[in-house]
N, C-alpha and C positions, 0 to 999 in steps of 0.2 A: 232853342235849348233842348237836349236830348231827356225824355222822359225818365225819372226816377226807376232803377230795376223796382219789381216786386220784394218783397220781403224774403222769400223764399228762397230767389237766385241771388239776390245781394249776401246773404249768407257765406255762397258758392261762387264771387264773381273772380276772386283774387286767386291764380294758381297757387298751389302749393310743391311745384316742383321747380327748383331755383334753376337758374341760366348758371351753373357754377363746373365744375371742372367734373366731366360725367363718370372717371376713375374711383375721385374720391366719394361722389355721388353713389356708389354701386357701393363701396364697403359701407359707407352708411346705413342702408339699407338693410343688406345682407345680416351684418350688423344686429340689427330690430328683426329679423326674421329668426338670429340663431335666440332668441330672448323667446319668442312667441310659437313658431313651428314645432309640432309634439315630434317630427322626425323627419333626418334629412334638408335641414333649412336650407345645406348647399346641392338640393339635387335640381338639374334642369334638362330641356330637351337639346338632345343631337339631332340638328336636321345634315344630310349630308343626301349627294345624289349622286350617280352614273356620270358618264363622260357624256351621255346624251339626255341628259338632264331628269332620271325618273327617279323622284325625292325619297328617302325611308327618312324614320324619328325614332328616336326611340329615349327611354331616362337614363341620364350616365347622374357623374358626382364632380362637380369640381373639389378639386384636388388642388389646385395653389391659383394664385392672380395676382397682378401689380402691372408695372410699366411695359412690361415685356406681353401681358395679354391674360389669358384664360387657359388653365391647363387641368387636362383629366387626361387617364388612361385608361387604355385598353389592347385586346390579343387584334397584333393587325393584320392576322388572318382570316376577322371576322368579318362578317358580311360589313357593318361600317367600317373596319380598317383597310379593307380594299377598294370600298367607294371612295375614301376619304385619298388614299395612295394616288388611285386614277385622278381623284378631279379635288384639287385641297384647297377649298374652300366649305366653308359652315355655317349655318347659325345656330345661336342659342337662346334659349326660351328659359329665364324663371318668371315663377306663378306660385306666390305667395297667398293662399287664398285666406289666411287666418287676419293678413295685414290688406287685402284688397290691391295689392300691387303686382304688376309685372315687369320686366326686362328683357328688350326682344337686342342681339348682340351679332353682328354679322362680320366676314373678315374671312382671311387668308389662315390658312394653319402653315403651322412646321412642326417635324417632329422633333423633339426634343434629345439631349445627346444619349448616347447610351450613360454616362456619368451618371447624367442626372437618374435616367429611367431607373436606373442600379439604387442608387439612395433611396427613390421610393418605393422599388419593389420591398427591400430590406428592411421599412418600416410597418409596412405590412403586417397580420397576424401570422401565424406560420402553418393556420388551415386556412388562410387566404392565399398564400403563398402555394402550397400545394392544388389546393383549385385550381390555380391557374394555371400548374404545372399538368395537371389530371387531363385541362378540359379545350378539344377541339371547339372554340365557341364557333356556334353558327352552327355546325357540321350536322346531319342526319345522326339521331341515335337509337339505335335498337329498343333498347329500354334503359328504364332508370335504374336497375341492377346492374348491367352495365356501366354505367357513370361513377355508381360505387365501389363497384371490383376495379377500376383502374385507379380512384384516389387509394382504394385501399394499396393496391401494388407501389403507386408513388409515395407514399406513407414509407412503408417498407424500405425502398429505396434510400429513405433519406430521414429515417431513424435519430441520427447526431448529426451536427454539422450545420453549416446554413443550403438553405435550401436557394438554387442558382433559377437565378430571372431567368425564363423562357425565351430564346432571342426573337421571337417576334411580339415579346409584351414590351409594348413601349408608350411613350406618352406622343401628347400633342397639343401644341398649345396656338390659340387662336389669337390673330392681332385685332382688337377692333379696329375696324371702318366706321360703321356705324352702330349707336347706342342709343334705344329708346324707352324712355321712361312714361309709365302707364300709372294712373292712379283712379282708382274706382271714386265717384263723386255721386253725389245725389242726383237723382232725373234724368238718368244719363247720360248728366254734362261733365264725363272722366276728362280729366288736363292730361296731355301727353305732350311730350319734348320729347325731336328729336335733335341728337348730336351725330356731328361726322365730321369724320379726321380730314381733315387739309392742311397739306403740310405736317407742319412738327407742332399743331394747334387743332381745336376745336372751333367749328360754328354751330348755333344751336338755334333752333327754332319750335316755336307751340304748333301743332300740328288740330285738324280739327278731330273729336271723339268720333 
Protein backbone atom coordinates (compact mmCIF):
# COMPACT_ATOMS: atom_id res chain seq x y z
CA UNK A 1 0.00 0.00 0.00
CA UNK A 2 1.51 3.33 -1.44
CA UNK A 3 2.53 5.76 1.59
CA UNK A 4 0.28 8.66 2.56
CA UNK A 5 1.57 12.05 0.57
CA UNK A 6 2.76 14.62 3.16
CA UNK A 7 0.53 17.19 4.26
CA UNK A 8 2.05 19.87 2.33
CA UNK A 9 1.81 18.05 -1.42
CA UNK A 10 -1.57 16.52 -0.46
CA UNK A 11 -2.79 20.07 -0.46
CA UNK A 12 -1.24 20.39 -4.15
CA UNK A 13 -1.90 16.65 -5.40
CA UNK A 14 -5.14 17.20 -7.61
CA UNK A 15 -4.56 19.45 -10.93
CA UNK A 16 -6.41 22.11 -11.21
CA UNK A 17 -6.38 22.37 -14.91
CA UNK A 18 -9.47 20.22 -16.39
CA UNK A 19 -8.97 17.81 -19.56
CA UNK A 20 -12.08 20.14 -20.95
CA UNK A 21 -12.37 21.65 -24.39
CA UNK A 22 -8.75 24.11 -24.43
CA UNK A 23 -10.94 27.09 -26.72
CA UNK A 24 -13.37 27.43 -24.21
CA UNK A 25 -10.46 26.89 -21.63
CA UNK A 26 -8.54 30.00 -22.91
CA UNK A 27 -11.74 32.47 -22.72
CA UNK A 28 -12.07 31.36 -19.35
CA UNK A 29 -9.00 32.37 -18.29
CA UNK A 30 -8.45 35.31 -20.38
CA UNK A 31 -11.61 36.18 -18.81
CA UNK A 32 -9.93 36.31 -14.93
CA UNK A 33 -6.98 38.11 -16.38
CA UNK A 34 -9.26 40.99 -17.97
CA UNK A 35 -10.77 41.28 -14.06
CA UNK A 36 -7.23 41.32 -12.44
CA UNK A 37 -4.39 42.69 -15.04
CA UNK A 38 -3.92 46.74 -14.34
CA UNK A 39 -3.13 46.78 -18.45
CA UNK A 40 -3.42 45.04 -21.56
CA UNK A 41 -4.90 41.61 -20.07
CA UNK A 42 -5.14 40.57 -23.95
CA UNK A 43 -1.34 41.37 -24.70
CA UNK A 44 1.02 38.34 -25.74
CA UNK A 45 4.27 37.31 -27.41
CA UNK A 46 4.76 36.84 -31.44
CA UNK A 47 7.36 34.38 -31.91
CA UNK A 48 7.83 34.25 -35.67
CA UNK A 49 11.20 33.21 -37.74
CA UNK A 50 13.08 33.37 -41.14
CA UNK A 51 12.70 30.59 -43.85
CA UNK A 52 15.89 29.35 -42.37
CA UNK A 53 14.62 29.22 -38.93
CA UNK A 54 16.36 32.55 -37.05
CA UNK A 55 13.35 33.23 -34.27
CA UNK A 56 12.42 37.30 -33.40
CA UNK A 57 9.49 37.95 -30.36
CA UNK A 58 8.22 40.54 -29.71
CA UNK A 59 4.38 42.03 -27.76
CA UNK A 60 1.42 42.38 -30.21
CA UNK A 61 -2.45 42.59 -28.83
CA UNK A 62 -4.92 40.01 -29.61
CA UNK A 63 -7.51 41.58 -31.30
CA UNK A 64 -10.35 38.81 -31.83
CA UNK A 65 -10.43 34.69 -31.27
CA UNK A 66 -13.00 31.84 -31.46
CA UNK A 67 -13.25 28.76 -33.80
CA UNK A 68 -11.45 30.09 -36.68
CA UNK A 69 -8.05 30.87 -34.21
CA UNK A 70 -6.27 33.82 -32.80
CA UNK A 71 -6.04 37.25 -34.55
CA UNK A 72 -4.03 40.45 -34.27
CA UNK A 73 -2.61 43.00 -36.59
CA UNK A 74 -0.18 44.55 -37.91
CA UNK A 75 2.03 46.65 -41.11
CA UNK A 76 3.26 43.54 -43.20
CA UNK A 77 6.00 45.43 -44.24
CA UNK A 78 7.39 44.97 -40.95
CA UNK A 79 10.28 43.05 -39.87
CA UNK A 80 7.42 40.23 -38.42
CA UNK A 81 5.14 40.81 -41.46
CA UNK A 82 7.72 39.66 -43.66
CA UNK A 83 9.00 36.91 -41.46
CA UNK A 84 5.59 35.79 -41.00
CA UNK A 85 4.70 36.26 -45.26
CA UNK A 86 8.05 34.02 -45.84
CA UNK A 87 7.38 31.18 -43.35
CA UNK A 88 3.50 31.42 -41.77
CA UNK A 89 3.71 29.67 -38.92
CA UNK A 90 3.80 31.11 -35.08
CA UNK A 91 3.64 30.95 -31.59
CA UNK A 92 1.94 32.73 -28.91
CA UNK A 93 2.82 33.34 -25.38
CA UNK A 94 0.37 34.93 -22.67
CA UNK A 95 1.77 35.39 -19.09
CA UNK A 96 -0.40 36.52 -16.70
CA UNK A 97 1.75 37.22 -13.87
CA UNK A 98 -0.91 38.83 -11.44
CA UNK A 99 -2.97 35.33 -11.83
CA UNK A 100 0.32 32.91 -12.02
CA UNK A 101 -0.65 31.46 -15.27
CA UNK A 102 0.52 31.17 -18.80
CA UNK A 103 -0.62 29.90 -22.51
CA UNK A 104 1.97 28.92 -24.83
CA UNK A 105 -0.28 28.47 -28.52
CA UNK A 106 1.40 27.16 -31.78
CA UNK A 107 -0.08 26.73 -35.42
CA UNK A 108 -0.31 28.01 -38.96
CA UNK A 109 -1.48 31.62 -39.68
CA UNK A 110 -3.54 33.12 -42.70
CA UNK A 111 -4.07 36.40 -43.38
CA UNK A 112 -7.23 37.65 -43.06
CA UNK A 113 -9.57 39.17 -45.91
CA UNK A 114 -9.11 42.59 -46.77
CA UNK A 115 -13.18 42.89 -45.51
CA UNK A 116 -12.29 41.90 -42.56
CA UNK A 117 -8.81 43.91 -42.18
CA UNK A 118 -11.03 47.11 -43.37
CA UNK A 119 -13.70 46.72 -40.46
CA UNK A 120 -10.96 46.78 -38.00
CA UNK A 121 -8.71 49.34 -39.28
CA UNK A 122 -12.14 51.58 -39.19
CA UNK A 123 -12.59 50.78 -35.57
CA UNK A 124 -9.52 52.08 -34.62
CA UNK A 125 -8.90 55.68 -33.02
CA UNK A 126 -8.32 58.11 -35.72
CA UNK A 127 -4.62 59.01 -34.32
CA UNK A 128 -4.25 55.19 -34.39
CA UNK A 129 -5.32 55.30 -37.75
CA UNK A 130 -3.06 57.99 -38.91
CA UNK A 131 -0.01 56.19 -37.06
CA UNK A 132 -0.27 53.81 -39.06
CA UNK A 133 -0.82 55.73 -41.97
CA UNK A 134 2.56 57.96 -40.75
CA UNK A 135 4.81 55.09 -39.97
CA UNK A 136 7.25 52.88 -42.02
CA UNK A 137 7.23 50.16 -39.00
CA UNK A 138 10.56 48.61 -38.72
CA UNK A 139 12.38 50.94 -41.17
CA UNK A 140 15.66 53.04 -39.93
CA UNK A 141 14.66 56.66 -38.82
CA UNK A 142 16.60 59.65 -38.77
CA UNK A 143 15.10 61.01 -35.75
CA UNK A 144 12.01 61.40 -33.95
CA UNK A 145 11.17 64.90 -35.27
CA UNK A 146 11.07 63.25 -38.21
CA UNK A 147 8.23 60.79 -37.25
CA UNK A 148 6.34 63.76 -36.30
CA UNK A 149 6.53 65.99 -39.30
CA UNK A 150 5.28 63.05 -41.34
CA UNK A 151 2.12 62.25 -38.89
CA UNK A 152 1.78 65.79 -38.88
CA UNK A 153 1.84 66.05 -42.96
CA UNK A 154 -0.72 62.79 -42.85
CA UNK A 155 -2.94 64.82 -40.31
CA UNK A 156 -3.11 67.34 -42.83
CA UNK A 157 -3.95 65.21 -45.57
CA UNK A 158 -6.85 63.85 -44.06
CA UNK A 159 -8.36 66.62 -42.15
CA UNK A 160 -12.29 65.21 -42.83
CA UNK A 161 -13.27 62.10 -44.06
CA UNK A 162 -12.21 58.69 -42.97
CA UNK A 163 -8.94 58.05 -43.03
CA UNK A 164 -8.08 54.82 -45.70
CA UNK A 165 -6.27 51.42 -44.34
CA UNK A 166 -2.69 51.33 -45.57
CA UNK A 167 -2.83 48.23 -48.10
CA UNK A 168 -0.11 46.52 -46.33
CA UNK A 169 -1.94 46.96 -42.71
CA UNK A 170 -3.65 43.82 -42.48
CA UNK A 171 -4.43 41.04 -39.90
CA UNK A 172 -3.53 37.44 -39.18
CA UNK A 173 -4.94 34.97 -37.66
CA UNK A 174 -3.37 31.79 -36.17
CA UNK A 175 -5.09 28.21 -36.27
CA UNK A 176 -4.11 26.33 -32.99
CA UNK A 177 -2.30 22.97 -33.29
CA UNK A 178 -1.26 23.02 -29.99
CA UNK A 179 -2.49 24.61 -26.59
CA UNK A 180 -0.72 24.50 -23.39
CA UNK A 181 -1.92 25.36 -20.12
CA UNK A 182 0.69 26.50 -17.18
CA UNK A 183 -0.35 27.11 -13.64
CA UNK A 184 2.08 28.26 -10.95
CA UNK A 185 1.70 25.74 -7.95
CA UNK A 186 3.50 25.65 -4.70
CA UNK A 187 7.21 23.86 -4.55
CA UNK A 188 7.51 23.99 -7.92
CA UNK A 189 5.18 21.31 -8.57
CA UNK A 190 3.14 23.77 -11.64
CA UNK A 191 0.26 21.37 -13.46
CA UNK A 192 0.52 21.78 -17.18
CA UNK A 193 -1.75 20.36 -20.02
CA UNK A 194 -0.99 19.92 -23.12
CA UNK A 195 -3.83 19.90 -25.91
CA UNK A 196 -3.29 19.17 -29.71
CA UNK A 197 -5.53 19.19 -32.54
CA UNK A 198 -6.23 15.77 -34.26
CA UNK A 199 -8.36 15.84 -36.57
CA UNK A 200 -11.79 18.06 -36.11
CA UNK A 201 -10.94 17.08 -32.07
CA UNK A 202 -8.54 17.49 -29.20
CA UNK A 203 -6.17 15.05 -27.16
CA UNK A 204 -4.90 16.29 -24.11
CA UNK A 205 -2.39 15.18 -21.65
CA UNK A 206 -0.50 16.42 -18.07
CA UNK A 207 2.82 17.06 -18.92
CA UNK A 208 5.62 17.09 -16.18
CA UNK A 209 6.61 20.85 -14.45
Amino acid sequence: MPKPLPDKLARIATSEIPDSDPMALFEAWLEEARAVEPNDHNAMALATATPDGAPSVRMVLLKGHGPEGFTFYTNAQSRKGEEIRANMQAALLFHWKSLRRQIRIEGPLAEVSSEVADGYFASRSRDSQLGALASDQSRPLASRGEFLTRIAQVTARHLVGPVPRPPHWTGFCLDPQRMEFWMDRPFRLHDRRLFTRIGGGWTSTLLYP
